[in-house]
N, C-alpha and C positions, 0 to 999 in steps of 0.2 A: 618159342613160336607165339606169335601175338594170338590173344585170346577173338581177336575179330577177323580170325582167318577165314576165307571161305572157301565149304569143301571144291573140289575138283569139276563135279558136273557142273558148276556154272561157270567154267572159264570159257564157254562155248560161243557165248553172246552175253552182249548187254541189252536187254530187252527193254526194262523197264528206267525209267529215269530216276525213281527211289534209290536204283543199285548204287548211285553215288555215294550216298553217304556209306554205304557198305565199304567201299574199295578205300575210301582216304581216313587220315586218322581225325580225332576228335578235334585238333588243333588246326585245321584248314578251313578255310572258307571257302568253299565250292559254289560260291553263287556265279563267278565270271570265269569258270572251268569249261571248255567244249571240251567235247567228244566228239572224236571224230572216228571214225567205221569206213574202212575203207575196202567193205564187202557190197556186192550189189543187194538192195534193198528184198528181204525175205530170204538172204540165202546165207545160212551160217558160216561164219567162216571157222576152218580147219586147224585152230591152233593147238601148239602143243600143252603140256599141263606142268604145275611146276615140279610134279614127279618123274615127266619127260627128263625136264632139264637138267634135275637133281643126278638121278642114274648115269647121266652123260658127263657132270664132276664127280661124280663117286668113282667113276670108273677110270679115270682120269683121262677122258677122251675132250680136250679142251677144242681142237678142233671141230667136232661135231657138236659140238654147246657152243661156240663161235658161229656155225652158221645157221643154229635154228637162233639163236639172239637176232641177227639181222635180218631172217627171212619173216619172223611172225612178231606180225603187227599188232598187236593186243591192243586193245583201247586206252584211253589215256585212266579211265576207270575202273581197270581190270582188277580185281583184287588177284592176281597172280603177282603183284611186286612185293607184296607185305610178306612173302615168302620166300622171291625170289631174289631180291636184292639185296638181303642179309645172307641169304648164302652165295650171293658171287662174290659179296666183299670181303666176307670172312674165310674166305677160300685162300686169298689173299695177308694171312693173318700170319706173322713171324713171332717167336717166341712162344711164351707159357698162354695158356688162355686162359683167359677171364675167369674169373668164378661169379655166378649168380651173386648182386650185393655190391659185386667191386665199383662199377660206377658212383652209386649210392652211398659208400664210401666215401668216395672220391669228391662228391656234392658237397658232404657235409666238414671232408676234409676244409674243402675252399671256401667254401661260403657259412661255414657253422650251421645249417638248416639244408633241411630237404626244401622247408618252403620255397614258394618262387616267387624273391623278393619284390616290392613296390616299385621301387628304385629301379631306371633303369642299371645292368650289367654291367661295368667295366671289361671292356673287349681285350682283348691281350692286342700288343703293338706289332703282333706283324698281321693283324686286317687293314683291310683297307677299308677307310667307311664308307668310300664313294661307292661301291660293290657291294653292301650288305644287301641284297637281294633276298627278300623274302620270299617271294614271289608270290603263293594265296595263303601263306601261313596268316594265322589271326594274329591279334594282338600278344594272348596269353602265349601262341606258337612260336612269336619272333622272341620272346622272353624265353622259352624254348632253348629254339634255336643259340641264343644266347649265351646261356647259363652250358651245353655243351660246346661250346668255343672254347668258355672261359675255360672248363676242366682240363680241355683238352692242351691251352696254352700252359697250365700248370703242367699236365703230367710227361709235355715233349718241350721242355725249355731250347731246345737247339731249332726249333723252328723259328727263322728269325725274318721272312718275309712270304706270306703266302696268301693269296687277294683272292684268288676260288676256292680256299676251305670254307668260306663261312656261306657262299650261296649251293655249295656240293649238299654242305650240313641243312642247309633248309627246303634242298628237294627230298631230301633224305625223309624227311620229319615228313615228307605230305603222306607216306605209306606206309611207316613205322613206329614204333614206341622213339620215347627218347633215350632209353639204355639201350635200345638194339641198335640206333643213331650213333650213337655215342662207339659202340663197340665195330660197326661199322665204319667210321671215319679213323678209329684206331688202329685196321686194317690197313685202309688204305695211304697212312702217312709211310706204314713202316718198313713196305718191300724195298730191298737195294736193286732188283732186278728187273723190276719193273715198276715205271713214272705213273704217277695215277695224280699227285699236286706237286707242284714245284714249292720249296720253303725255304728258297735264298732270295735275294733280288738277283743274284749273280744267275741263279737259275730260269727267272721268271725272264731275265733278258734271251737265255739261249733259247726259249723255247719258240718267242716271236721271229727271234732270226734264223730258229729251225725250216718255221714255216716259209718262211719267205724264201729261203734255197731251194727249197723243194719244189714252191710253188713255182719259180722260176723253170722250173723243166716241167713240172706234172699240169699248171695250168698257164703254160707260158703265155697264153692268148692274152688271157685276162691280166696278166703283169705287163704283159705291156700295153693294155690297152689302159690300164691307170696310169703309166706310167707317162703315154701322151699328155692324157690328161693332167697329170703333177708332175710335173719333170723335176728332179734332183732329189732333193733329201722329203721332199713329202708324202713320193708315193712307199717311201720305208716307214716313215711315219704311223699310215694307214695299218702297218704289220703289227706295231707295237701293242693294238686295242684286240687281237684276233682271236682271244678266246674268248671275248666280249660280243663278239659275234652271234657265238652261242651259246653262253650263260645269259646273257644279255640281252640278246636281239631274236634269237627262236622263239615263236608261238610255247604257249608249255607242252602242246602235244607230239609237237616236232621233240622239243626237248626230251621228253618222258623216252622218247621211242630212242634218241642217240643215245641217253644216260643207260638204257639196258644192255648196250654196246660196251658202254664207257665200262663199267662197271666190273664185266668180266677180260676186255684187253686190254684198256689202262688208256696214258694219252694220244695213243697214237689212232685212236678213232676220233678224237677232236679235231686232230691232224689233218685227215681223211675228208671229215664232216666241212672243216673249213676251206678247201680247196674245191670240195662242192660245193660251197657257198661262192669261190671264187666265179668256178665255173658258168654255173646257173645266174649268178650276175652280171657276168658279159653276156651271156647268153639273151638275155631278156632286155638287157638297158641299148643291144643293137638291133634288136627288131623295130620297126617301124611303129607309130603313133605309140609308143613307150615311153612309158611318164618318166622314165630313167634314160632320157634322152644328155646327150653329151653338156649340153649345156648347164642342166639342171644338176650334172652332177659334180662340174667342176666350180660349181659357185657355194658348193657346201660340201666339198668332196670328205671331211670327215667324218660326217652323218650320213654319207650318202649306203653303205654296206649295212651298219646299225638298222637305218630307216629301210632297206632292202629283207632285210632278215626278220623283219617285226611281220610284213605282208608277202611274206616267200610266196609263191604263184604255184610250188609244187608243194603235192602232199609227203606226211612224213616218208613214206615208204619210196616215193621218188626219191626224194633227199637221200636217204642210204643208198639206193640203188646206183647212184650217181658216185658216190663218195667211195665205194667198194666196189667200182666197175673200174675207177684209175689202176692202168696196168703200170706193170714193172715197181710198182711204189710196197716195198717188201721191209718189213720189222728192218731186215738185217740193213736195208738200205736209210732206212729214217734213222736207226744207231748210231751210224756211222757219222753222219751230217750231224745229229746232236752233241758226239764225243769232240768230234771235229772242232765243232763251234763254241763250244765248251773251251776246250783247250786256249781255243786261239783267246777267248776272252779274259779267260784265267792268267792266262802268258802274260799278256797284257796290263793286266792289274798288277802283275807280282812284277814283274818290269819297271812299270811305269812310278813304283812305290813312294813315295814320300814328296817325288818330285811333282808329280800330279796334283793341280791346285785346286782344282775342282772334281775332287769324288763324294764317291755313294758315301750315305753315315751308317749303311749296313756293314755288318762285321763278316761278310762273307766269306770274306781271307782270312778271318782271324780263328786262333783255335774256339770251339763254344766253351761255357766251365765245363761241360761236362769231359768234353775235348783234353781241355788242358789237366784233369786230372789223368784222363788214358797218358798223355804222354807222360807226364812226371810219372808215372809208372813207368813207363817207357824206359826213362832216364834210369830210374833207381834201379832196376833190372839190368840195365847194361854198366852199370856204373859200379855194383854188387859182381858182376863178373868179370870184370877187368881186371879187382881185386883179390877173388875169390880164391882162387889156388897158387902156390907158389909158381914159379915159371917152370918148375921140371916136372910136377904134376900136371899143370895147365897142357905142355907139348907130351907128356907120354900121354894124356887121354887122348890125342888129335892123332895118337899110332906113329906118331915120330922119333927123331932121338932127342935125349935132351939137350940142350944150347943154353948160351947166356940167356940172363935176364932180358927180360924187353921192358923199358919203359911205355906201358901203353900209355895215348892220347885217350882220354875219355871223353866220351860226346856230351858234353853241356845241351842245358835245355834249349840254349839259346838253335846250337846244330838243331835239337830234333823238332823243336818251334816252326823253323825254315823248313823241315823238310815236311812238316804238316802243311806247312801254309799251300805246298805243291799239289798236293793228293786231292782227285777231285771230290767238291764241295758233298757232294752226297755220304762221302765214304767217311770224312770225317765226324759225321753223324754216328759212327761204330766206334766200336770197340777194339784198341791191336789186343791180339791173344797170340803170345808166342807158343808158334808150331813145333818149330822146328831149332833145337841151336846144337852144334858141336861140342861145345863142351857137357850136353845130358845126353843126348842120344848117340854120340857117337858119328863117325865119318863114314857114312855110305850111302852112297844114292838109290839102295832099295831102300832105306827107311825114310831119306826123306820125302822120296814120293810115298809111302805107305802114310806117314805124316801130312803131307800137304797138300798131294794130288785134286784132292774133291773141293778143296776151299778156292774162291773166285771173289775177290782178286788177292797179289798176296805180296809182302813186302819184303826183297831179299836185301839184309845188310851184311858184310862182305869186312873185314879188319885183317887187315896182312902184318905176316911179320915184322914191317916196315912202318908201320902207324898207318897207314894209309886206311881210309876208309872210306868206302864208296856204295856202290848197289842199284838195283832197280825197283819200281813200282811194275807190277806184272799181271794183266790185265784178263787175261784167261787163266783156267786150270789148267795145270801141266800134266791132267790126266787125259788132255787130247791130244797128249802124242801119239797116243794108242789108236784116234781116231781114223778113219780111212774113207777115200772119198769113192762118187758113184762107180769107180771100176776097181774098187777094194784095194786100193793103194794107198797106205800111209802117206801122210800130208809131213813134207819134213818141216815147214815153218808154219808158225798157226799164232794167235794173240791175235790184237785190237794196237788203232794208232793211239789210243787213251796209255800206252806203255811206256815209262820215261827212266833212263837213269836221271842218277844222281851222284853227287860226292858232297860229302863233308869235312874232308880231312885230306891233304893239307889246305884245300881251299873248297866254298862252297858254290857250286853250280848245277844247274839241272840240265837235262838235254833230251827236250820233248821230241817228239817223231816229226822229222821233216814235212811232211804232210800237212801238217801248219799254217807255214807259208804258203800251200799251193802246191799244185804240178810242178820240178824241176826235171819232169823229162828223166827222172832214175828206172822208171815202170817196177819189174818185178821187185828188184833191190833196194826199193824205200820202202817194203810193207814185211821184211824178214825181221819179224818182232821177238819171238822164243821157239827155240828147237832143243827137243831132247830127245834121248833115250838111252838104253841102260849104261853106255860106257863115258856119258857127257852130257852138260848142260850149256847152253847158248843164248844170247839173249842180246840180239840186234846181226846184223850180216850187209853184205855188198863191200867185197876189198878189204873185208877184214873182221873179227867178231869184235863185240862191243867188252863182251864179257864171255869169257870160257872156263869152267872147270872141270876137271878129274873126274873118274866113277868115285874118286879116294877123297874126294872135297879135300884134297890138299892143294895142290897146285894151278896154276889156272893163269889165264894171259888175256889181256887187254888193247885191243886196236883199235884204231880210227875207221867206223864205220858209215853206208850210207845212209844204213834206215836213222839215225838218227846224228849225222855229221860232228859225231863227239869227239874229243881228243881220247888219248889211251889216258884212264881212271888214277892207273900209277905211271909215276915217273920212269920205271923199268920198262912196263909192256908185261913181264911177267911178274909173278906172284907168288907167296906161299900163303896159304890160308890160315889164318891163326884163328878167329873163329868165323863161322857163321851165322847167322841168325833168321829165321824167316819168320815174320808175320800174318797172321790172318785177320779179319775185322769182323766182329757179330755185334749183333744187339746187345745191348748193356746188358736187362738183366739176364742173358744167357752166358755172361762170360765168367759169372763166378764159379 
């Protein structure tokens, strides 16, 4: 806890104008900081304290610490952040924790000194410099600011494109230490479950053209009223800049108030924030004697939202109230449109591959080293049991009789390379940890669910007697089969359209969820992603299953389905199981 915390009774008001230098840390310049109080003059306002908020994640009540974030206004000067914002990020915090030191370590690891060199910092390549946004850090503060980038681009090398890490890191700095900074922004890279910065360019593209789907139904006015104004590829253009909007174009007290938001639900209140930005600026540029009058704004229409957002006309607590009064706009619903758009762009790349003459120099698609050493384990694990037991050991362990030999096909890296390059960009930032395979655990599907059920998401690879090798990417846990909806009736089909087979063997192809393309008019029978329970497993449906096997993980059958228009995996349709495999993904260093 920072040694300049301040107790509890003065989170009540800021009275005095000295309090500033109280609330920011030593490294900020507070001379062009407002305050803004958005209580009537002599009447305290009724905020909570960061012991409110604390007891409300102790408890694990995220919803009730969700809604006192957007209801209490705190001053941009509050000293309740210096406390509060290290524990909403490190709530956030996967893996081992920190030890006191560890950053300081890590200082001296990379730069040989605690000091804080003359020289400016060697930035790591995936900032953007156009974006280093200090905002009121000082001199000494941006060196700061700097100097945790750099550690940070050391200690997560698979971050290879992310342009609001370095101005996240210097709001960060205006309230905290730089190790609590530091441990803070290590928080927020590492959830799989929830977005808080994008660190692909493959990413940092889904997320503008998140907004823009969404904005198109939640602030349709305003999309098309730009879009009079820039007819064709410009008013998409406009999407590209949109979180620029608000790291960029918010007053900092506007900002202070969304990042308390940010902070504890992740991107989806920038999400939010910027379709109130949308709103609130058709709002205003069509009222009458409005200096955001139509003409004015198509003669500069790229600065025209920027220059809108600098002099927003509502206060911060309007601006929330706006941005978290759009109905029907629901986590599950923003997922959906991101996996979506995801996919489709990923599709596209790995499609498009070699022939494409003009692409990104980002390695998006490609495995990271850290990546390519998971799969060459990958490889050597699967390649070590293809060999491993003779052929009449190998099928008495799988509870069969014994048969001839089989010459297995073994999956080359080149196979498991291709079936990385599929897997979305996020997850190959983990670690495979095998769960689950037949030849150690045994054939039976209470173990593999006892095995696999809790892990999200998880990777089944499939080798039939026949060489054949095939499988799917599988996007939910299989322990909600068990789940049941509001009138207590088990859900038979359940997963995400982010769910894809694949084959490697005898030929390679993937075959992502029709969804893809668009509505073909299938309704129920394009989203039957995984169905189980205890006598069978499923995975794809409509006219036929994609993938079936046994409670016995022996046998199992293959057809041409619609959730994902695949052909049948083997050339039979049916199968005997020779083995199985499934994977899970964690953070590196949890998977030793």
């Amino acid at each position: 806890m920072p040694v300049n915390a301040i107790g509890t009774d003065q989170l009540s008001g800021i009275e005095e104008e000295s309090d500033i230098y109280e609330a920011f840390s030593p490294h900020v310049d507070t001379t062009n900081i407002s305050v803004l109080t958005e209580t009537p003059p002599g009447k305290k306002p009724n905020l909570k304290t960061f012991q409110d908020v604390q007891s409300l994640i102790q408890q694990g009540k995220k919803r009730e610490a969700k809604l006192v974030l957007r209801e209490n206004s705190w001053p941009t000067n509050s000293p309740i952040r210096s406390q509060l914002w290290p524990a909403l990020c490190t709530q956030h915090h996967v893996g081992k924790t920190m030890l006191d030191g560890f950053y300081w370590d890590m200082v001296n690891q990379v730069f040989g000194t605690t000091e804080l060199p003359e020289k400016p910092i060697m930035l790591p390549p995936f900032v953007d410099s156009t974006h280093c946004l200090p905002y009121h850090l000082t001199r000494k503060g941006r060196a700061v600011a700097d100097r945790v980038v750099g550690v940070l681009g050391y200690a997560c090398p698979d971050i290879t494109y992310s342009p609001s890490l370095y101005p996240i890191t210097a709001i960060l700095l205006h309230f905290m230490s730089e190790e609590e900074c530091y441990h803070c922004m290590a928080s927020l890279v590492a959830p799989k479950d929830k977005v808080f910065i994008t660190q692909t360019k493959l990413l940092y593209e889904v997320t503008w053209k998140t907004v823009m789907q969404i904005a198109k139904k939640h602030a349709k006015n305003a999309v098309l009223y730009l879009s009079r104004l820039c007819p064709g590829q410009k008013s998409e253009r406009i999407f590209m800049d949109w979180c620029w909007w608000i790291l960029g174009g918010l007053p900092f007290p506007h900002l202070v108030r969304v990042m308390d938001c940010f902070f504890h639900e992740g991107i989806k209140v920038f999400y939010r924030v910027a379709l109130a930005i949308l709103i609130l600026f058709h709002k205003y540029s069509a009222t009458t004697n409005s200096e955001w009058d139509a003409d004015t704004i198509k003669n500069d229409i790229d600065n025209a939202l920027p220059k809108f957002c600098k002099n927003i006309p509502v206060s911060p607590a309007k601006l929330l109230r706006t941005a978290f009064s759009i109905r029907a706009l629901s986590s599950t619903y923003i997922s959906r449109i991101f996996l979506k758009t995801e996919m489709v762009l990923k599709s596209k790349s790995v499609l498009s591959g070699s022939k494409q003459m003009v692409r990104s120099r980002s390695s998006d698609n490609l495995p990271t080293s850290q990546s390519q050493v998971n799969v060459q384990m990958m490889s050597h694990t699967l390649t070590i049991r293809e060999g491993a037991h003779s052929p009449d050991v190998r099928v008495l362990s799988m509870g069969v009789f014994p048969t001839q030999a089989i010459k297995s096909k073994v999956c080359d890296q080149d196979d498991l390379f291709t079936l990385w390059s599929w897997l979305p960009v996020r997850i190959t930032m983990y670690q495979p940890v095998l769960l689950y395979t037949t030849e150690e655990h045994g054939c039976s599907l209470t173990t593999f669910y006892v095995r696999v059920e809790q892990h999200e998401p998880t990777l089944l690879m499939i080798k039939t007697c026949n060489n054949e090798v095939f499988g799917a990417y599988c996007s939910s846990r299989w322990f909600e089969r068990n789940l049941k909806d509001d009138r207590g009736q088990r859900q038979a089909y359940f997963g995400t359209g982010e769910t894809f087979l694949f084959s490697l063997y005898p030929e390679r192809a993937k075959y992502p969820w029709v969804g893809i393309e668009g509505d073909k008019g299938l309704g129920h029978a394009s989203e039957l992603f995984m169905a189980a329970d205890s006598k069978m497993i499923t995975i794809g449906g409509g006219e036929g299953q994609a993938i079936w096997m046994d409670e016995n993980i022996r046998f199992g059958k293959t057809d041409r389905c619609q959730t994902f228009n695949n052909p049948p995996l083997c050339a039979s349709g049916d199968f005997e199981i020779r083995v199985l495999e499934v994977y899970g993904f964690v953070e590196c260093e949890n998977a030793c």
